[in-house]
PyMOL Python script that loads the backbone (N, CA, C, O; Angstrom):
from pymol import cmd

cmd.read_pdbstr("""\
ATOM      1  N   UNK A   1      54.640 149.789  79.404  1.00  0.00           N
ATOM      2  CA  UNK A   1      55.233 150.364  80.605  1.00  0.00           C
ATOM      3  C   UNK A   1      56.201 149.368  81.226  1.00  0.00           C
ATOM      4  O   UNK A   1      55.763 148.449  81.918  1.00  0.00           O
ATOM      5  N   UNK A   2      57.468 149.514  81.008  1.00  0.00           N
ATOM      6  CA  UNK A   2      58.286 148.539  81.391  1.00  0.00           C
ATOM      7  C   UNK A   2      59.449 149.287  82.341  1.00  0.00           C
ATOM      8  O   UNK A   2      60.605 148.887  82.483  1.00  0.00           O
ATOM      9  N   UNK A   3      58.911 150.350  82.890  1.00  0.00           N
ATOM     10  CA  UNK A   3      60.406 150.789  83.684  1.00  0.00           C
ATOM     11  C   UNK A   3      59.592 151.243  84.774  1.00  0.00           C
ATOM     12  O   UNK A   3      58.375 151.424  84.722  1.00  0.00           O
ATOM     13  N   UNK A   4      60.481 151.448  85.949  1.00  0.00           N
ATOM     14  CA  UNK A   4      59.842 151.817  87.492  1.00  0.00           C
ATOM     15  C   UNK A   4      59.132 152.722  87.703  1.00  0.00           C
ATOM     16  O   UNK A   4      58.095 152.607  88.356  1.00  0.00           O
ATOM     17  N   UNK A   5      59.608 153.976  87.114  1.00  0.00           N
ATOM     18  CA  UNK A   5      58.744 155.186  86.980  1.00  0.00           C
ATOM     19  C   UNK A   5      57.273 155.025  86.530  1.00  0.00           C
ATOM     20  O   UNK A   5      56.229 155.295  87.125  1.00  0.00           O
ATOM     21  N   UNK A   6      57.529 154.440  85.151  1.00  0.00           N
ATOM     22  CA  UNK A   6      55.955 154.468  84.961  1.00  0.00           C
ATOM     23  C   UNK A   6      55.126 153.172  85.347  1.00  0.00           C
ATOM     24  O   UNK A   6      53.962 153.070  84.959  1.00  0.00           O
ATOM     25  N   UNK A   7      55.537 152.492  85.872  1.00  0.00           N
ATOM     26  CA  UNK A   7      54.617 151.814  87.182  1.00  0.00           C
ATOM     27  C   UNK A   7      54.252 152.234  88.516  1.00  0.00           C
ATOM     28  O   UNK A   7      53.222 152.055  89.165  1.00  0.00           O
ATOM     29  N   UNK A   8      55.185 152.753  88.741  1.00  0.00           N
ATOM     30  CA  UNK A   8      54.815 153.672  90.065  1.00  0.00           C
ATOM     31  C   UNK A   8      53.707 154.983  89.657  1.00  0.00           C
ATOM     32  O   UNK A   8      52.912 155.595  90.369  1.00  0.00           O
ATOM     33  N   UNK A   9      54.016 155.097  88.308  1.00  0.00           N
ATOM     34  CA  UNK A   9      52.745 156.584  87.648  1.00  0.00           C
ATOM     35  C   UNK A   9      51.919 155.530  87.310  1.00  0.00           C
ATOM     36  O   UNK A   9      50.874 156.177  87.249  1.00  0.00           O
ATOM     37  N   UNK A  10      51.635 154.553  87.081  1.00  0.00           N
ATOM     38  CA  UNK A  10      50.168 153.808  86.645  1.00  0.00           C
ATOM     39  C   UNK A  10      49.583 153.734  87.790  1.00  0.00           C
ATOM     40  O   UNK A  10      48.407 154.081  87.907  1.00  0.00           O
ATOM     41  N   UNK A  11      50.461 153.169  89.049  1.00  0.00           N
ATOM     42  CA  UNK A  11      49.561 152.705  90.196  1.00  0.00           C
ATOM     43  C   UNK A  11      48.587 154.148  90.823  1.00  0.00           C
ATOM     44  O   UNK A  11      47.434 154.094  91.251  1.00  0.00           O
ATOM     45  N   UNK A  12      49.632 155.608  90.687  1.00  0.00           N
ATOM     46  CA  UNK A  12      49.108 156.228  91.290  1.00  0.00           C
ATOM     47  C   UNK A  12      47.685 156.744  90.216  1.00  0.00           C
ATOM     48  O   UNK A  12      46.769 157.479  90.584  1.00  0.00           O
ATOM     49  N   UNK A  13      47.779 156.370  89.393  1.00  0.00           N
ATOM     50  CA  UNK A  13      46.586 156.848  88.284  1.00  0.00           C
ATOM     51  C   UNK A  13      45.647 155.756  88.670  1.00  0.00           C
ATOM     52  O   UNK A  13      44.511 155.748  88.197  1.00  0.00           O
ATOM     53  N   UNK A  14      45.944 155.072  89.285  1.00  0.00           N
ATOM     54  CA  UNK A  14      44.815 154.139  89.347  1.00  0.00           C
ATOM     55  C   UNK A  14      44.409 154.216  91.141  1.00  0.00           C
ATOM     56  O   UNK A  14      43.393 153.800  91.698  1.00  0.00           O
ATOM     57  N   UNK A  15      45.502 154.840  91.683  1.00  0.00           N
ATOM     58  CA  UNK A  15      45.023 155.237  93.489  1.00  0.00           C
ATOM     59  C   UNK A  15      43.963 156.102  92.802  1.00  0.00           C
ATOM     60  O   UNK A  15      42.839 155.654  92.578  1.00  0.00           O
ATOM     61  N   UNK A  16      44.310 157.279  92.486  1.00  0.00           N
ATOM     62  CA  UNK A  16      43.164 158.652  92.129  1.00  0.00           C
ATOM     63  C   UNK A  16      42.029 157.954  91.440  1.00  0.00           C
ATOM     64  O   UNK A  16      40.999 158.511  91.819  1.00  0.00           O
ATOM     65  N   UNK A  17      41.660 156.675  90.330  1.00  0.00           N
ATOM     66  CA  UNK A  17      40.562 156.148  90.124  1.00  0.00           C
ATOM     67  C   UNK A  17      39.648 155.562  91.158  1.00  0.00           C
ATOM     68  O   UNK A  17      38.458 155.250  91.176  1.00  0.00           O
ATOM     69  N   UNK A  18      40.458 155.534  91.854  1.00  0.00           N
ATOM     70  CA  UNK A  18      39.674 154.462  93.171  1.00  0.00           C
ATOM     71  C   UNK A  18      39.088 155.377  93.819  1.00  0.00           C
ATOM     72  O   UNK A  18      37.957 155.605  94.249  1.00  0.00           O
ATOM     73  N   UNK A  19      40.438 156.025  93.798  1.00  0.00           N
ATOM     74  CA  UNK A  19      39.481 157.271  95.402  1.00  0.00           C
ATOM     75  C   UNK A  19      37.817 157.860  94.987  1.00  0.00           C
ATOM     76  O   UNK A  19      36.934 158.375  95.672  1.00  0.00           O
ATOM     77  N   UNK A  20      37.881 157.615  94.018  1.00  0.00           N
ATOM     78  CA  UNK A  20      35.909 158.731  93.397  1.00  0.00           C
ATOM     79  C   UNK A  20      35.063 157.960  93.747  1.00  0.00           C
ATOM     80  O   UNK A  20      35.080 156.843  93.231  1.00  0.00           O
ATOM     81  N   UNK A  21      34.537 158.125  94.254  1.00  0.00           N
ATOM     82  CA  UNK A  21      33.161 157.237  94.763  1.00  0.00           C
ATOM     83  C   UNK A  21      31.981 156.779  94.146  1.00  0.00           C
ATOM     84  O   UNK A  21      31.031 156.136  94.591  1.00  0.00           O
ATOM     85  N   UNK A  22      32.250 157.273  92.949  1.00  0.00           N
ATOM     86  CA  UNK A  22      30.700 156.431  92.021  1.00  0.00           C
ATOM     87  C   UNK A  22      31.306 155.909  91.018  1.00  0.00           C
ATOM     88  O   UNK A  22      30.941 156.110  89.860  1.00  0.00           O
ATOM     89  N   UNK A  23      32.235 155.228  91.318  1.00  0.00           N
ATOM     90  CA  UNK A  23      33.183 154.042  90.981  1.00  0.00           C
ATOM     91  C   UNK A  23      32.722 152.483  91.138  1.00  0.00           C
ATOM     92  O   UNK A  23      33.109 151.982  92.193  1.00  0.00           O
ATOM     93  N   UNK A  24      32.027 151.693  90.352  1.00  0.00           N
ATOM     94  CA  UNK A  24      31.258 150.540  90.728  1.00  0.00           C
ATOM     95  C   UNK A  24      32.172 149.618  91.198  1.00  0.00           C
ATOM     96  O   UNK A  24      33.378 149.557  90.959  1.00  0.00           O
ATOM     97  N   UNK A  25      31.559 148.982  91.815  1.00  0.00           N
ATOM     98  CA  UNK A  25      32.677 147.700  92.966  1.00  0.00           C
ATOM     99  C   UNK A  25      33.452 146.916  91.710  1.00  0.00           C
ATOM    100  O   UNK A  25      34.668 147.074  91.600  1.00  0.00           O
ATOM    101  N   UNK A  26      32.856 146.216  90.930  1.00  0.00           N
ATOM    102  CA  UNK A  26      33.310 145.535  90.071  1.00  0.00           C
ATOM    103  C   UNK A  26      34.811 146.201  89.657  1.00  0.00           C
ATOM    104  O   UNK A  26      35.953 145.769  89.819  1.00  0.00           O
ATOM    105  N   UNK A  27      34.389 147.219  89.160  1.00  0.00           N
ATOM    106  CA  UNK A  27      35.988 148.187  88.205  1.00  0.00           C
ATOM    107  C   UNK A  27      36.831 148.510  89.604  1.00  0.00           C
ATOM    108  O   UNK A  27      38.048 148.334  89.550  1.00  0.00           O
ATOM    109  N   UNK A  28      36.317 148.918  90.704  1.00  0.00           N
ATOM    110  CA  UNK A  28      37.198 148.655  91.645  1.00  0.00           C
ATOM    111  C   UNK A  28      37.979 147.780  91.899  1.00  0.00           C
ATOM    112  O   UNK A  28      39.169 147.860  92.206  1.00  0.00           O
ATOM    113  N   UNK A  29      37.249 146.810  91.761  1.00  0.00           N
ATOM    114  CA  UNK A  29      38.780 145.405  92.062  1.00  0.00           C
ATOM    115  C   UNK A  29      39.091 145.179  90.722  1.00  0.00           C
ATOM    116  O   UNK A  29      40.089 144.467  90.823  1.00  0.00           O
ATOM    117  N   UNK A  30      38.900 145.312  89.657  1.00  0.00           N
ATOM    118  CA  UNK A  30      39.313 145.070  88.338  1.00  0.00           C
ATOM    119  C   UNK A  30      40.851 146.576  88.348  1.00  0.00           C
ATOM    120  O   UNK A  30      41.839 146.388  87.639  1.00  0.00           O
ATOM    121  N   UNK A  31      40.777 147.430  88.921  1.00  0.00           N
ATOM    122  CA  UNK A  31      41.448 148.417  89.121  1.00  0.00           C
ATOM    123  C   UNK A  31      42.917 148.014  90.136  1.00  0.00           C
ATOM    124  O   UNK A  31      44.139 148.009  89.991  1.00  0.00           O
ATOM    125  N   UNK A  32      41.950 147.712  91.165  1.00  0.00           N
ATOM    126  CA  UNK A  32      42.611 147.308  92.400  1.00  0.00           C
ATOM    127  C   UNK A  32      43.719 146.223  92.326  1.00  0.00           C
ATOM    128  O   UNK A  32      44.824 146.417  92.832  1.00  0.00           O
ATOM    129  N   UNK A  33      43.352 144.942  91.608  1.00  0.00           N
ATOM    130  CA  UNK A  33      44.523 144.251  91.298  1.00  0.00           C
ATOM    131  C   UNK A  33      45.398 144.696  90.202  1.00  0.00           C
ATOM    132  O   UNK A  33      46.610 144.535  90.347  1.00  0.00           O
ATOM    133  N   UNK A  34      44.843 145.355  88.882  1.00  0.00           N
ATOM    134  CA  UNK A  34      46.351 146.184  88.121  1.00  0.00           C
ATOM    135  C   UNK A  34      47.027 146.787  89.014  1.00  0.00           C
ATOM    136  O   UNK A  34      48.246 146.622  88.984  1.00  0.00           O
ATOM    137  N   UNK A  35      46.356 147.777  90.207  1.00  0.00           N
ATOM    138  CA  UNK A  35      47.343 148.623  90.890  1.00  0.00           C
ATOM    139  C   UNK A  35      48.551 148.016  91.581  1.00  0.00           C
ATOM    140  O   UNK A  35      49.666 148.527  91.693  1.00  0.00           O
ATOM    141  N   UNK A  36      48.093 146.716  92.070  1.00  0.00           N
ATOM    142  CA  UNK A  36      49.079 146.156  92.880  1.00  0.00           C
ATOM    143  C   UNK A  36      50.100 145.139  91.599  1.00  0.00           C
ATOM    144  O   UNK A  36      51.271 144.759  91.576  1.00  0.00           O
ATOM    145  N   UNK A  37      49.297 145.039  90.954  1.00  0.00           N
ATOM    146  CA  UNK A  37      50.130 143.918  89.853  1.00  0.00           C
ATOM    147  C   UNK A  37      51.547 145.271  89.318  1.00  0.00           C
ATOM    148  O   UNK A  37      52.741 145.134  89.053  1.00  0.00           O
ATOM    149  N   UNK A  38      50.933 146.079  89.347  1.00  0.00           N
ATOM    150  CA  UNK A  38      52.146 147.230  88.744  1.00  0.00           C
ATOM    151  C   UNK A  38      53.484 147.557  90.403  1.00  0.00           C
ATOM    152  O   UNK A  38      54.699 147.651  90.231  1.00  0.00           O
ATOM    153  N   UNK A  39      53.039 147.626  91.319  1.00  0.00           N
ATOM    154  CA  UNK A  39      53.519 147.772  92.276  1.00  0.00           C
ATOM    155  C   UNK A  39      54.349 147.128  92.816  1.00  0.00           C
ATOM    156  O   UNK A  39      55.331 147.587  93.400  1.00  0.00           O
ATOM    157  N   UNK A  40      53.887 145.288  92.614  1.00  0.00           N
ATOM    158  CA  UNK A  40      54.719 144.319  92.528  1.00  0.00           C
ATOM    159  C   UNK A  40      55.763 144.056  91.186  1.00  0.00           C
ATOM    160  O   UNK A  40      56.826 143.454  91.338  1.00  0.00           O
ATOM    161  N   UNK A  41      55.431 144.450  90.193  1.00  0.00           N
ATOM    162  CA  UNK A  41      56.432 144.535  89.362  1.00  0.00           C
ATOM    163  C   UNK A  41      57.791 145.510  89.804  1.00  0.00           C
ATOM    164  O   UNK A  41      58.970 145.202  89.974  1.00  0.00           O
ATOM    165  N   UNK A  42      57.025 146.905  89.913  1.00  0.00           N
ATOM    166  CA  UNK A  42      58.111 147.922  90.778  1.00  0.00           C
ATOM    167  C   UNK A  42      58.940 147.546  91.768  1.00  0.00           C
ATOM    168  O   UNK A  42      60.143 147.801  91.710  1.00  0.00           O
ATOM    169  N   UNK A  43      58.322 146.822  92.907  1.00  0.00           N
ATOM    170  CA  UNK A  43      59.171 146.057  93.727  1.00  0.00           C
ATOM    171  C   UNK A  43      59.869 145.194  93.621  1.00  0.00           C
ATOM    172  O   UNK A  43      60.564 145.039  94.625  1.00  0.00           O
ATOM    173  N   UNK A  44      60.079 144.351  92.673  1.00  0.00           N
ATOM    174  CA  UNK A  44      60.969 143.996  91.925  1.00  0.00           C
ATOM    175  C   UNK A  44      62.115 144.218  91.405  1.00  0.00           C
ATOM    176  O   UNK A  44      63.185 143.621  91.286  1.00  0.00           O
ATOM    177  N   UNK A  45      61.420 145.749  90.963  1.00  0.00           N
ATOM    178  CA  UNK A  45      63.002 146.235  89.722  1.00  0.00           C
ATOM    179  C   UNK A  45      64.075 146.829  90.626  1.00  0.00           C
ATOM    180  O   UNK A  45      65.272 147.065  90.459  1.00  0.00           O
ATOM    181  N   UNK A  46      62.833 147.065  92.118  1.00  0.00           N
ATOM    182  CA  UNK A  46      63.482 147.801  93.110  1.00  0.00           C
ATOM    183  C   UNK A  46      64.897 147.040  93.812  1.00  0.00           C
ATOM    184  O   UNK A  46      66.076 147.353  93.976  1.00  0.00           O
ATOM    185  N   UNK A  47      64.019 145.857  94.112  1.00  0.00           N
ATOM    186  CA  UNK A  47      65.078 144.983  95.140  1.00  0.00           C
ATOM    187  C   UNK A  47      66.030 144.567  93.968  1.00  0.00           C
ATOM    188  O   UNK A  47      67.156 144.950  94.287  1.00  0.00           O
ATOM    189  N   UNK A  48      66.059 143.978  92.808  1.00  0.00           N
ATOM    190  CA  UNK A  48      66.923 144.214  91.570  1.00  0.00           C
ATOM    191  C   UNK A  48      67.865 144.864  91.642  1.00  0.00           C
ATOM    192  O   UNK A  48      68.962 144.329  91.804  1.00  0.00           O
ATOM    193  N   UNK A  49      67.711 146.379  91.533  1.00  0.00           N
ATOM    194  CA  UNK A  49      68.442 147.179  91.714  1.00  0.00           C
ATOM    195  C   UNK A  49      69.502 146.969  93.269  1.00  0.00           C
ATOM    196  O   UNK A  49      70.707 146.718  93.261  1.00  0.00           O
ATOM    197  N   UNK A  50      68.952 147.090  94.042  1.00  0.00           N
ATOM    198  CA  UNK A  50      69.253 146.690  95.312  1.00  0.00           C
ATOM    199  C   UNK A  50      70.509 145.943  95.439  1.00  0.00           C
ATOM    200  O   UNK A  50      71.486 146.274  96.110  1.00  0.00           O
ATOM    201  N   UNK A  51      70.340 144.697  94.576  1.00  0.00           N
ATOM    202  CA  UNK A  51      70.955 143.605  94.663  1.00  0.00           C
ATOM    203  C   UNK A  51      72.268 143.861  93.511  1.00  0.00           C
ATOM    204  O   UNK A  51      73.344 143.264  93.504  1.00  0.00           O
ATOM    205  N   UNK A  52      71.844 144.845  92.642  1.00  0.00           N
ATOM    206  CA  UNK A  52      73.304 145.275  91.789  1.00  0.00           C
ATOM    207  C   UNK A  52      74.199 146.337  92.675  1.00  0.00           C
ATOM    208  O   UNK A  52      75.426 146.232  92.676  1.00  0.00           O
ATOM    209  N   UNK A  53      73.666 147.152  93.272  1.00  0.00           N
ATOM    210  CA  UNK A  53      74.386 147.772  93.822  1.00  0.00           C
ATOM    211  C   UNK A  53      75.315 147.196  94.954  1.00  0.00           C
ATOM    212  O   UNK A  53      76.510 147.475  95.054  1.00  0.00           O
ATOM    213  N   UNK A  54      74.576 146.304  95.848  1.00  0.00           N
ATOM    214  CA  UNK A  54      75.565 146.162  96.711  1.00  0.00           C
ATOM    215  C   UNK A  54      76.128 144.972  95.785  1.00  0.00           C
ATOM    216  O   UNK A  54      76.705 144.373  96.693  1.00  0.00           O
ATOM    217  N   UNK A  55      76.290 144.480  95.069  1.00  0.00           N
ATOM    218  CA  UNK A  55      76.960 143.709  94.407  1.00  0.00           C
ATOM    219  C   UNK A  55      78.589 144.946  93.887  1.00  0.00           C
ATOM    220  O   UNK A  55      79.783 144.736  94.103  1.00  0.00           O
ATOM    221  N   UNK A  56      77.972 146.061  93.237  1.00  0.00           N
ATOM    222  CA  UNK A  56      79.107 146.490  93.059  1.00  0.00           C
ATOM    223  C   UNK A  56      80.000 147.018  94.409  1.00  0.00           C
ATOM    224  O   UNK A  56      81.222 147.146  94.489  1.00  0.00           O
ATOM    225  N   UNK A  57      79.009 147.268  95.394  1.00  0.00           N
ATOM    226  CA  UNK A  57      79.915 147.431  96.521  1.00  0.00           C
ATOM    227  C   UNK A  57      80.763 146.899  97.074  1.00  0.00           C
ATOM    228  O   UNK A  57      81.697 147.543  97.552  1.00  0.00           O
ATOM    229  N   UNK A  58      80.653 145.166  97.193  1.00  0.00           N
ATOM    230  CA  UNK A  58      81.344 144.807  97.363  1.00  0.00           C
ATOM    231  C   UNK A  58      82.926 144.388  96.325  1.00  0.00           C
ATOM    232  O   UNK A  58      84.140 144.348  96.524  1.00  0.00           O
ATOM    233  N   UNK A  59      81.958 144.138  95.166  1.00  0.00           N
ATOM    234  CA  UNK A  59      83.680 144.362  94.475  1.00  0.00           C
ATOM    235  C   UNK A  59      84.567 145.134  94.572  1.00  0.00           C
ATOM    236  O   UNK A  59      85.575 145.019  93.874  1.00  0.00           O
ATOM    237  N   UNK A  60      84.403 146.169  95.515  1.00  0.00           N
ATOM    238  CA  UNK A  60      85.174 147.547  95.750  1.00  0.00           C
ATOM    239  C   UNK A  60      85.512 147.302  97.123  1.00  0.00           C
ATOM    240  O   UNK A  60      86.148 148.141  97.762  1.00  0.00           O
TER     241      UNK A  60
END
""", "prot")
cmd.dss("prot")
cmd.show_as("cartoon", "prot")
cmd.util.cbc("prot")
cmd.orient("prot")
């Protein structure tokens, strides 16, 4: 999974794992940090992006 979309679809596959309640604590935070480890990757590609665009803006 190397593109934004499907990090943003892992994290939410892993919100809906969390949410069930006979979910043992352990796999919860074993869950809980992939979710954010994917999220922070996303935020990344995000501000990335970010940073090309107004890059082309200003060359214009």
């Amino acid at each position: 999974m190397n593109d934004f979309e499907s990090k943003i679809k892992k994290a939410k596959e892993i919100l809906d794992e969390l949410m069930k309640q006979d979910i043992p604590l352990a796999k919860s935070v074993e869950l809980y940090k992939e979710g954010m480890k994917q999220l922070k990757e996303a935020q990344k590609m995000l501000e990335e992006a970010k940073a090309q665009i107004e890059k082309i803006g200003k060359e214009q």
